[in-house]
PDB file of N, CA, C and O in Angstrom:
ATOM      1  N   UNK A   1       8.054  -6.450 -30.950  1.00  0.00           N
ATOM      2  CA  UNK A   1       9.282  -5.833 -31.423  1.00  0.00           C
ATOM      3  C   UNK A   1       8.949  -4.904 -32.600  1.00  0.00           C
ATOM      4  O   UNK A   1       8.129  -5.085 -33.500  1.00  0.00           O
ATOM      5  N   UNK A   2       9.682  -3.982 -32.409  1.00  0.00           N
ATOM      6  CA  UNK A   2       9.155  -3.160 -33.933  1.00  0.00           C
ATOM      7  C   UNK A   2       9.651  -3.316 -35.025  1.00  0.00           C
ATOM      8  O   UNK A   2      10.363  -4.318 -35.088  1.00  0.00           O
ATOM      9  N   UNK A   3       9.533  -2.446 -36.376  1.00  0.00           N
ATOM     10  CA  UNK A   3       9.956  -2.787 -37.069  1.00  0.00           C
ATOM     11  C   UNK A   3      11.257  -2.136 -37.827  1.00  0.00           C
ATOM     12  O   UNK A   3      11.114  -0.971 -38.197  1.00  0.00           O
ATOM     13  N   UNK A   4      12.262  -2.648 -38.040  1.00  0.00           N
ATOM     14  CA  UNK A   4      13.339  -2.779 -38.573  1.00  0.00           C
ATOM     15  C   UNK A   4      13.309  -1.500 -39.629  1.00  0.00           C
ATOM     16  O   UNK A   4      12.897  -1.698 -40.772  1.00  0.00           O
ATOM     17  N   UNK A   5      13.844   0.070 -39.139  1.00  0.00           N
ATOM     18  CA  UNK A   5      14.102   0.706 -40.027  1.00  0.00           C
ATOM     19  C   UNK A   5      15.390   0.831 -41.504  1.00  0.00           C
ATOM     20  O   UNK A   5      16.555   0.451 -41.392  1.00  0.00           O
ATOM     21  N   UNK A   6      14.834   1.399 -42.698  1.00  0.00           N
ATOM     22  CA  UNK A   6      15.831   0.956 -43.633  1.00  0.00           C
ATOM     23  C   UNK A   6      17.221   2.420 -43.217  1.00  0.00           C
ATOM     24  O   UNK A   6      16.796   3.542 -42.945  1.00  0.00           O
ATOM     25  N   UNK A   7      18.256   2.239 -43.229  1.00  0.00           N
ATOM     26  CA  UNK A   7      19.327   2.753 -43.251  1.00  0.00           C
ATOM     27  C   UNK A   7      18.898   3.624 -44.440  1.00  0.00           C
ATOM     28  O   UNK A   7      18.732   2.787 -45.327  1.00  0.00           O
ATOM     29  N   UNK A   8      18.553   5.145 -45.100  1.00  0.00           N
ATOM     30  CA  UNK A   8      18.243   6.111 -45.386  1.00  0.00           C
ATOM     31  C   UNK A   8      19.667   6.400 -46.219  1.00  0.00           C
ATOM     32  O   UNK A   8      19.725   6.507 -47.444  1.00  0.00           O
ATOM     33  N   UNK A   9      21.044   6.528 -45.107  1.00  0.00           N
ATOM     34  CA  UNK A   9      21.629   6.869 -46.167  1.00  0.00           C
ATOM     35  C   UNK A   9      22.274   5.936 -47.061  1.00  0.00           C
ATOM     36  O   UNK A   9      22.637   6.315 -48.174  1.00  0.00           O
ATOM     37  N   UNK A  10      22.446   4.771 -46.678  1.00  0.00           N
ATOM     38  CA  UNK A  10      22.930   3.516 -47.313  1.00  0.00           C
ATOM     39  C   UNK A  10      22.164   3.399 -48.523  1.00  0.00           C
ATOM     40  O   UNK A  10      22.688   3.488 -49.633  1.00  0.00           O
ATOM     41  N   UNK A  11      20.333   3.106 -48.248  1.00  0.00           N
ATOM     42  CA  UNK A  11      19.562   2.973 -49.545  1.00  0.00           C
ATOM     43  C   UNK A  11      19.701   3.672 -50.626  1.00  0.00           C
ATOM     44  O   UNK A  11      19.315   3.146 -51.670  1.00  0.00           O
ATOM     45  N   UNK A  12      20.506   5.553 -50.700  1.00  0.00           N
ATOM     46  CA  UNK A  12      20.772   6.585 -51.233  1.00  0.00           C
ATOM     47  C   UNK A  12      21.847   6.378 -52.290  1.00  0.00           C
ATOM     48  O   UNK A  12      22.032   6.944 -53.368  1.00  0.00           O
ATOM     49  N   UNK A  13      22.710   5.091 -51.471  1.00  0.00           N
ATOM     50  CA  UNK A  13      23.949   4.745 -52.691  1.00  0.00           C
ATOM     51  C   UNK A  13      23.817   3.313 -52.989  1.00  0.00           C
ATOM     52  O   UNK A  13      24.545   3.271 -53.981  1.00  0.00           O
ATOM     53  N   UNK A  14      23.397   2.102 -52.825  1.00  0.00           N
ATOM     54  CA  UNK A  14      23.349   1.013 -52.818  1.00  0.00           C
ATOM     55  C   UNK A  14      22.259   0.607 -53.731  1.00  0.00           C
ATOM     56  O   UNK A  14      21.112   0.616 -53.283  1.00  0.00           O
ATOM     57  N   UNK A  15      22.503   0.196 -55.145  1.00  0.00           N
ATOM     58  CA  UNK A  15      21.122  -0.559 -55.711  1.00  0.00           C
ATOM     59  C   UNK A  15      21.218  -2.174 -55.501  1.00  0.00           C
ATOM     60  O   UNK A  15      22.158  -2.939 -55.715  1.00  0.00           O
ATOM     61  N   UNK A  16      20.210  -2.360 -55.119  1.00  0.00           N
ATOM     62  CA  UNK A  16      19.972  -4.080 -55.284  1.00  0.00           C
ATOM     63  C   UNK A  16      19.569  -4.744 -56.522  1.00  0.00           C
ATOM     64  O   UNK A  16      18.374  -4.817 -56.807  1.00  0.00           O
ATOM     65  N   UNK A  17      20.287  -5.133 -57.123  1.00  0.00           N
ATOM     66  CA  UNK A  17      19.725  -5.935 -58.760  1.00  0.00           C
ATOM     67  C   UNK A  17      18.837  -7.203 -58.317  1.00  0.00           C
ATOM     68  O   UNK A  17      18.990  -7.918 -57.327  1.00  0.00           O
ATOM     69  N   UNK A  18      17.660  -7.293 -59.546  1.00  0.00           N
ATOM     70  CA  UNK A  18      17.067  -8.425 -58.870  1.00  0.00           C
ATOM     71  C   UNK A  18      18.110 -10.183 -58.653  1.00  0.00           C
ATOM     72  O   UNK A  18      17.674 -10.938 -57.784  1.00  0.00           O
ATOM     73  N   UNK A  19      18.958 -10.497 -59.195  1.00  0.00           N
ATOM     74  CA  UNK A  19      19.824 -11.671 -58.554  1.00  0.00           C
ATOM     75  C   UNK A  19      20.328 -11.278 -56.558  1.00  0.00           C
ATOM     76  O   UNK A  19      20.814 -12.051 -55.733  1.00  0.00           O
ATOM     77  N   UNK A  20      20.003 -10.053 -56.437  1.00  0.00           N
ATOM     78  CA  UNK A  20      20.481  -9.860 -55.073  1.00  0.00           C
ATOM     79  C   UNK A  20      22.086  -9.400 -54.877  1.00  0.00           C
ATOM     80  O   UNK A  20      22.647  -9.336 -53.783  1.00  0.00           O
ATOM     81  N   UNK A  21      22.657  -9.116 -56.078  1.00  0.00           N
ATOM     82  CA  UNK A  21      23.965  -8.161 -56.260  1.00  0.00           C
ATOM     83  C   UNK A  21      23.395  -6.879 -55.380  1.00  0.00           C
ATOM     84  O   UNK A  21      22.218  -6.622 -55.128  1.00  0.00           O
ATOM     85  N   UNK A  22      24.494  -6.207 -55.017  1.00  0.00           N
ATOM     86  CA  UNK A  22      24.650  -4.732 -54.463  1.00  0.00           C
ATOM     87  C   UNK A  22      25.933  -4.206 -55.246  1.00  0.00           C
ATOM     88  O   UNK A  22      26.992  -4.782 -55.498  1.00  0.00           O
ATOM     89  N   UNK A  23      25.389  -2.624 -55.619  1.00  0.00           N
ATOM     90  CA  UNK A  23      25.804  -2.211 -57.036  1.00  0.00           C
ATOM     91  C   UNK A  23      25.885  -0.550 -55.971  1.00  0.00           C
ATOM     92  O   UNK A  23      25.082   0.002 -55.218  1.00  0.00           O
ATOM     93  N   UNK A  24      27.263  -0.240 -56.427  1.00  0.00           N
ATOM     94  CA  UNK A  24      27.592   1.032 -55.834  1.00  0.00           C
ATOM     95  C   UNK A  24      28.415   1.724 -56.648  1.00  0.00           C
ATOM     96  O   UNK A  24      29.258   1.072 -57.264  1.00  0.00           O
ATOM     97  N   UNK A  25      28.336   3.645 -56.889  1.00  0.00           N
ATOM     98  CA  UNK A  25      29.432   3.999 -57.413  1.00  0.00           C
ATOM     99  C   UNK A  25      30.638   3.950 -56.872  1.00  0.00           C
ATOM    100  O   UNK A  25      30.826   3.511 -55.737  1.00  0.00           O
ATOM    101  N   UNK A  26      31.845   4.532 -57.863  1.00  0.00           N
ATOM    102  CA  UNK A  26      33.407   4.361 -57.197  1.00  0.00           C
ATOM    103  C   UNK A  26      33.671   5.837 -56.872  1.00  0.00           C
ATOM    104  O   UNK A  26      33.484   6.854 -57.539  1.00  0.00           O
ATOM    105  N   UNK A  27      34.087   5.671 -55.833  1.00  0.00           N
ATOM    106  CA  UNK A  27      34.652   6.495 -55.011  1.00  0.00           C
ATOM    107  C   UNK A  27      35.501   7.747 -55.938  1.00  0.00           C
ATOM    108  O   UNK A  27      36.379   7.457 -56.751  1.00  0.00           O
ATOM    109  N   UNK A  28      35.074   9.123 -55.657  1.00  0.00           N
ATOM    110  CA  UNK A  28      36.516  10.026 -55.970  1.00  0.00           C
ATOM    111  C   UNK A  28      35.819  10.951 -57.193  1.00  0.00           C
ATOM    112  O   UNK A  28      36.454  11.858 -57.731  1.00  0.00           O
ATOM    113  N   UNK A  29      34.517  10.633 -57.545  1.00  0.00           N
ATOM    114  CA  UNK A  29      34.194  11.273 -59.237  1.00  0.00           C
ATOM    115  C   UNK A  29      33.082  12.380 -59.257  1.00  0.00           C
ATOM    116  O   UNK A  29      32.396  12.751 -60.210  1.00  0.00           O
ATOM    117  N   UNK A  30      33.086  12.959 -57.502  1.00  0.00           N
ATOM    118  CA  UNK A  30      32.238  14.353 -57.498  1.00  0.00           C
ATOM    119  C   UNK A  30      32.605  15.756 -57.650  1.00  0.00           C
ATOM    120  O   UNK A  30      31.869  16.676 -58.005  1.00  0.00           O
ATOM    121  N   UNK A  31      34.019  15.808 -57.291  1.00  0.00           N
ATOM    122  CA  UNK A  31      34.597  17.301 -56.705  1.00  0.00           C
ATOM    123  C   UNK A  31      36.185  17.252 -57.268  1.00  0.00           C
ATOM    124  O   UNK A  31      36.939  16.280 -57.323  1.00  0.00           O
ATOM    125  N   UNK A  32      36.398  18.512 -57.629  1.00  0.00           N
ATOM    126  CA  UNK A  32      38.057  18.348 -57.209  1.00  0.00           C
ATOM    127  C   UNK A  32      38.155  17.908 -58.716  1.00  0.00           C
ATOM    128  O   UNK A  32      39.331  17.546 -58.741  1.00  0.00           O
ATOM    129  N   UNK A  33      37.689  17.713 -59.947  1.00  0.00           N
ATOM    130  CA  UNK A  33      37.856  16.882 -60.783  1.00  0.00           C
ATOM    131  C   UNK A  33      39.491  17.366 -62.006  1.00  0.00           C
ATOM    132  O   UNK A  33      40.404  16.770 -62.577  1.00  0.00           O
ATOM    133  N   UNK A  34      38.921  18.988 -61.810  1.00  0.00           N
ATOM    134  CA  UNK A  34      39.799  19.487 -62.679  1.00  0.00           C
ATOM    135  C   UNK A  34      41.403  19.269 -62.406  1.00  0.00           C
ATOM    136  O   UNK A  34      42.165  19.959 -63.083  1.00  0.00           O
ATOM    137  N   UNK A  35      41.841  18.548 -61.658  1.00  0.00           N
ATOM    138  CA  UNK A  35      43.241  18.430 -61.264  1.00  0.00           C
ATOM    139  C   UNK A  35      43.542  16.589 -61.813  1.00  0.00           C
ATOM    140  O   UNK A  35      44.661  16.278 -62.220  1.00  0.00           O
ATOM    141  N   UNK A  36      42.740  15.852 -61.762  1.00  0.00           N
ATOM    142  CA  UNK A  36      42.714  14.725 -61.246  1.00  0.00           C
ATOM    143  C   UNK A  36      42.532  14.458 -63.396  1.00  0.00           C
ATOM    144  O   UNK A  36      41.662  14.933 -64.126  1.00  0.00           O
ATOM    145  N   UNK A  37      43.801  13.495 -63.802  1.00  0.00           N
ATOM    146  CA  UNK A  37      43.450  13.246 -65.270  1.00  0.00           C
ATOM    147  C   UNK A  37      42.594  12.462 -65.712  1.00  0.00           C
ATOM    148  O   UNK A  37      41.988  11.551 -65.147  1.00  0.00           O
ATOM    149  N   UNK A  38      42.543  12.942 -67.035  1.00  0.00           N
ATOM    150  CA  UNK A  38      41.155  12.108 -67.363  1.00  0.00           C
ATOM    151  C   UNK A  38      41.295  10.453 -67.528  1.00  0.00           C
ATOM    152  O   UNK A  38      40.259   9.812 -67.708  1.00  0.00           O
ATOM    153  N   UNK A  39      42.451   9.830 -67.472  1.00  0.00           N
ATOM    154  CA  UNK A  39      42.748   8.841 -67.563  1.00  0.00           C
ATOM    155  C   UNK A  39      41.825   7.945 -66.250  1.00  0.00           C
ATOM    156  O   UNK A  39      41.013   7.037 -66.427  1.00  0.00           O
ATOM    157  N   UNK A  40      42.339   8.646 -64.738  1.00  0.00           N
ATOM    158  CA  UNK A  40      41.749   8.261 -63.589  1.00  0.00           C
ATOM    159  C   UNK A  40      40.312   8.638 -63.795  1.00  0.00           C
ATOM    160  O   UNK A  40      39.456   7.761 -63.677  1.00  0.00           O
ATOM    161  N   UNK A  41      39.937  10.017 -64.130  1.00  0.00           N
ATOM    162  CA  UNK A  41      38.229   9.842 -64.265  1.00  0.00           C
ATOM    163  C   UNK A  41      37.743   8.641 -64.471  1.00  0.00           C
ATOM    164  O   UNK A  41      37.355   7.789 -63.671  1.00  0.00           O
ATOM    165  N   UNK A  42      37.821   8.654 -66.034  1.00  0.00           N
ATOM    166  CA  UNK A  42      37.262   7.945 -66.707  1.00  0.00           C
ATOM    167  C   UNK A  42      37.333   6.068 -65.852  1.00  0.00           C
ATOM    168  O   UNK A  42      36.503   5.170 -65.998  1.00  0.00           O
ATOM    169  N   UNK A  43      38.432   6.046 -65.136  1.00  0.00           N
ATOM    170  CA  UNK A  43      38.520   4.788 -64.663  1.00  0.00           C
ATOM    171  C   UNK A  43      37.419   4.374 -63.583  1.00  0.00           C
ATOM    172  O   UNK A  43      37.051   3.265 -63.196  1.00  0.00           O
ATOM    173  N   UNK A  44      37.001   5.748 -63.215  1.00  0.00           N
ATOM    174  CA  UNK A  44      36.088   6.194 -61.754  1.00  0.00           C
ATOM    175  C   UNK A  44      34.677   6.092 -62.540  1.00  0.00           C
ATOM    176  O   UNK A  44      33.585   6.229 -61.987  1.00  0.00           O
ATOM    177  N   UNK A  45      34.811   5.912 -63.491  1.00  0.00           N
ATOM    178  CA  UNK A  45      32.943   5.721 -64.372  1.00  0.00           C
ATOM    179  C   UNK A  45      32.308   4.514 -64.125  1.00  0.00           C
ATOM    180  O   UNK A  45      33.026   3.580 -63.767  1.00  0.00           O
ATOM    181  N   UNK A  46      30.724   4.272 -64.276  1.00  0.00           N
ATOM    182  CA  UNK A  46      29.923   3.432 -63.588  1.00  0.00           C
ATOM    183  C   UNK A  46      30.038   2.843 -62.173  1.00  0.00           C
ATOM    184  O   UNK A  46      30.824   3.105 -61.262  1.00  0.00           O
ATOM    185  N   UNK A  47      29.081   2.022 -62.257  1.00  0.00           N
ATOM    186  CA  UNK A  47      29.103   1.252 -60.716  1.00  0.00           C
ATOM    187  C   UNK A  47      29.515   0.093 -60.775  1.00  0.00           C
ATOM    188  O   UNK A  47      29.690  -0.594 -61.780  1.00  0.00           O
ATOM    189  N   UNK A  48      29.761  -0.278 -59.208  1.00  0.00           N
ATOM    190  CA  UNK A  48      30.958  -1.600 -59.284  1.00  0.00           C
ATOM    191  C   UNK A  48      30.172  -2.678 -58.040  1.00  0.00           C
ATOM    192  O   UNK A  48      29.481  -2.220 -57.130  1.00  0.00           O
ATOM    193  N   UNK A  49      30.414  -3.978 -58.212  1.00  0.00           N
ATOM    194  CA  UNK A  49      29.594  -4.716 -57.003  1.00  0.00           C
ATOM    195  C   UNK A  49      30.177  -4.475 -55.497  1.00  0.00           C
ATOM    196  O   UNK A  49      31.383  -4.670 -55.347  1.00  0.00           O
ATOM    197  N   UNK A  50      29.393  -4.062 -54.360  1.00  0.00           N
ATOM    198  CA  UNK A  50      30.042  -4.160 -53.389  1.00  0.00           C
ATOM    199  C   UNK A  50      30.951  -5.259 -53.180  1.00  0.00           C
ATOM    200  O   UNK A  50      30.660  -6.338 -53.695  1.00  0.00           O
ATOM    201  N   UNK A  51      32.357  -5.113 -52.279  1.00  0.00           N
ATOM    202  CA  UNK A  51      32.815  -6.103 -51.884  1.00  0.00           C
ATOM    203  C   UNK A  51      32.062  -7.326 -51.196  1.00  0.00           C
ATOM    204  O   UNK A  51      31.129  -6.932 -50.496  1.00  0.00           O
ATOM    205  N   UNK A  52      32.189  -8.394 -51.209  1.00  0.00           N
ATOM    206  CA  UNK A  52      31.629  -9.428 -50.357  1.00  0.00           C
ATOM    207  C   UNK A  52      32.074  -9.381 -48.684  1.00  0.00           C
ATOM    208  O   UNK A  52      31.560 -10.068 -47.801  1.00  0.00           O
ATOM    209  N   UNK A  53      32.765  -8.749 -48.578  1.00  0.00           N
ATOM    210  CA  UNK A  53      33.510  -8.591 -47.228  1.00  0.00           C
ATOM    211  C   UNK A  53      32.550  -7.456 -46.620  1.00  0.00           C
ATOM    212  O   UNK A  53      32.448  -7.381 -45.395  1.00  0.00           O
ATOM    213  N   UNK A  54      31.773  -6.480 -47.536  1.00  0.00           N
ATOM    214  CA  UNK A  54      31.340  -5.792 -47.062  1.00  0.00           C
ATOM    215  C   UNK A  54      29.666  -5.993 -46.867  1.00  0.00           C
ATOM    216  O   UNK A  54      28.983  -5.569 -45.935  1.00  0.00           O
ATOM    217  N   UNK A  55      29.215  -6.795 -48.077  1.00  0.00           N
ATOM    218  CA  UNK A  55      27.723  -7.103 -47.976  1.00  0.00           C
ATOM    219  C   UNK A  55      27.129  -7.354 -47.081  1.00  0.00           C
ATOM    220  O   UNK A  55      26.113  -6.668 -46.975  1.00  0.00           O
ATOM    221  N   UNK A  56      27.312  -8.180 -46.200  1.00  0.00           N
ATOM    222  CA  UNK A  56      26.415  -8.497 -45.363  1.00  0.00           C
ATOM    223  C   UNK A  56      26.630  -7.215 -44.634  1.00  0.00           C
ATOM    224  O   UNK A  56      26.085  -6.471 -45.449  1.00  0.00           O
ATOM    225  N   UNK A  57      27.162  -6.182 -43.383  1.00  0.00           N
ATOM    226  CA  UNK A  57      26.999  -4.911 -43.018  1.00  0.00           C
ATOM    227  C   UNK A  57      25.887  -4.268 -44.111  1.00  0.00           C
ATOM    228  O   UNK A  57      24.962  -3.669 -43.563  1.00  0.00           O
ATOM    229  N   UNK A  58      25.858  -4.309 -45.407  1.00  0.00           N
ATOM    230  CA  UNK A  58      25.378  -3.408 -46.093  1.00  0.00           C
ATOM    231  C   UNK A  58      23.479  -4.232 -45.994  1.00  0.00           C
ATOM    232  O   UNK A  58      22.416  -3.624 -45.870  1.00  0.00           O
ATOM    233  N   UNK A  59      23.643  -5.294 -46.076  1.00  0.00           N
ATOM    234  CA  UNK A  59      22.184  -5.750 -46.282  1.00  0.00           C
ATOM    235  C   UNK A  59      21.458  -5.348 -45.120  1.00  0.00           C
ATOM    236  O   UNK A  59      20.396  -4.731 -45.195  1.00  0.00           O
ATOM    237  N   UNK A  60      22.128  -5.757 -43.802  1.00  0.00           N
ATOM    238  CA  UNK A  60      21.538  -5.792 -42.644  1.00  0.00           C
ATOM    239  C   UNK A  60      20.381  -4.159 -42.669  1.00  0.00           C
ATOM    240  O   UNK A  60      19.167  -3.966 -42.604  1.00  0.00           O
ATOM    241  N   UNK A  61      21.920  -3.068 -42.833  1.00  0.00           N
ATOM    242  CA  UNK A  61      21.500  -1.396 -42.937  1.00  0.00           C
ATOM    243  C   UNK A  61      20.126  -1.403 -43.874  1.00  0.00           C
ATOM    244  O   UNK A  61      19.396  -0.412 -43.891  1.00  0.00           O
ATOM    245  N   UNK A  62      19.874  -2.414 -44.536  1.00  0.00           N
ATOM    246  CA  UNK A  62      18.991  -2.087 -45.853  1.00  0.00           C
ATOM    247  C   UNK A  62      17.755  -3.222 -45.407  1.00  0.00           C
ATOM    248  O   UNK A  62      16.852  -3.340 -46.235  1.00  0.00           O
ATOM    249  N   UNK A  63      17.682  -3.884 -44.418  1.00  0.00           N
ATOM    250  CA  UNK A  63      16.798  -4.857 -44.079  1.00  0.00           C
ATOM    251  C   UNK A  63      16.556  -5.742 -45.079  1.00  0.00           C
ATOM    252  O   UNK A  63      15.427  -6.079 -45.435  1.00  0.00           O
ATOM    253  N   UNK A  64      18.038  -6.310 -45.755  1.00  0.00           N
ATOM    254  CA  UNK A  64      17.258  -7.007 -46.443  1.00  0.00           C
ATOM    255  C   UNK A  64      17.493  -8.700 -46.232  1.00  0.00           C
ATOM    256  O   UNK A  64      16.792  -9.503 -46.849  1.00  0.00           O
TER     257      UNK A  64
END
């Protein structure tokens, strides 16, 4: 059987902390900004843990 490629674009947004958290930015804080107040920016700053509902889909993509 071969071997298990890593999902490319998943690895691109997804960090793995060493406890095995998955750490992603929030959605909405590339484009378009000048309309959108700074109140919501600023709410859109750092990264947030993936949902648990979503992790496992996300590990599999990442072989891990």
């Amino acid at each position: 059987m071969p071997k298990m490629k890593t999902h490319k674009g998943t690895a691109k947004r997804i960090k793995v902390t060493g406890s095995g958290k998955l750490l992603r930015e929030k959605a909405g804080r590339r484009h378009l900004l000048e309309h959108k107040a700074s109140k919501r920016t600023r709410r859109l700053e750092g990264t947030t843990e993936v949902d648990k509902r979503d992790a496992g889909r996300i590990k599999r993509l990442l072989g891990i």
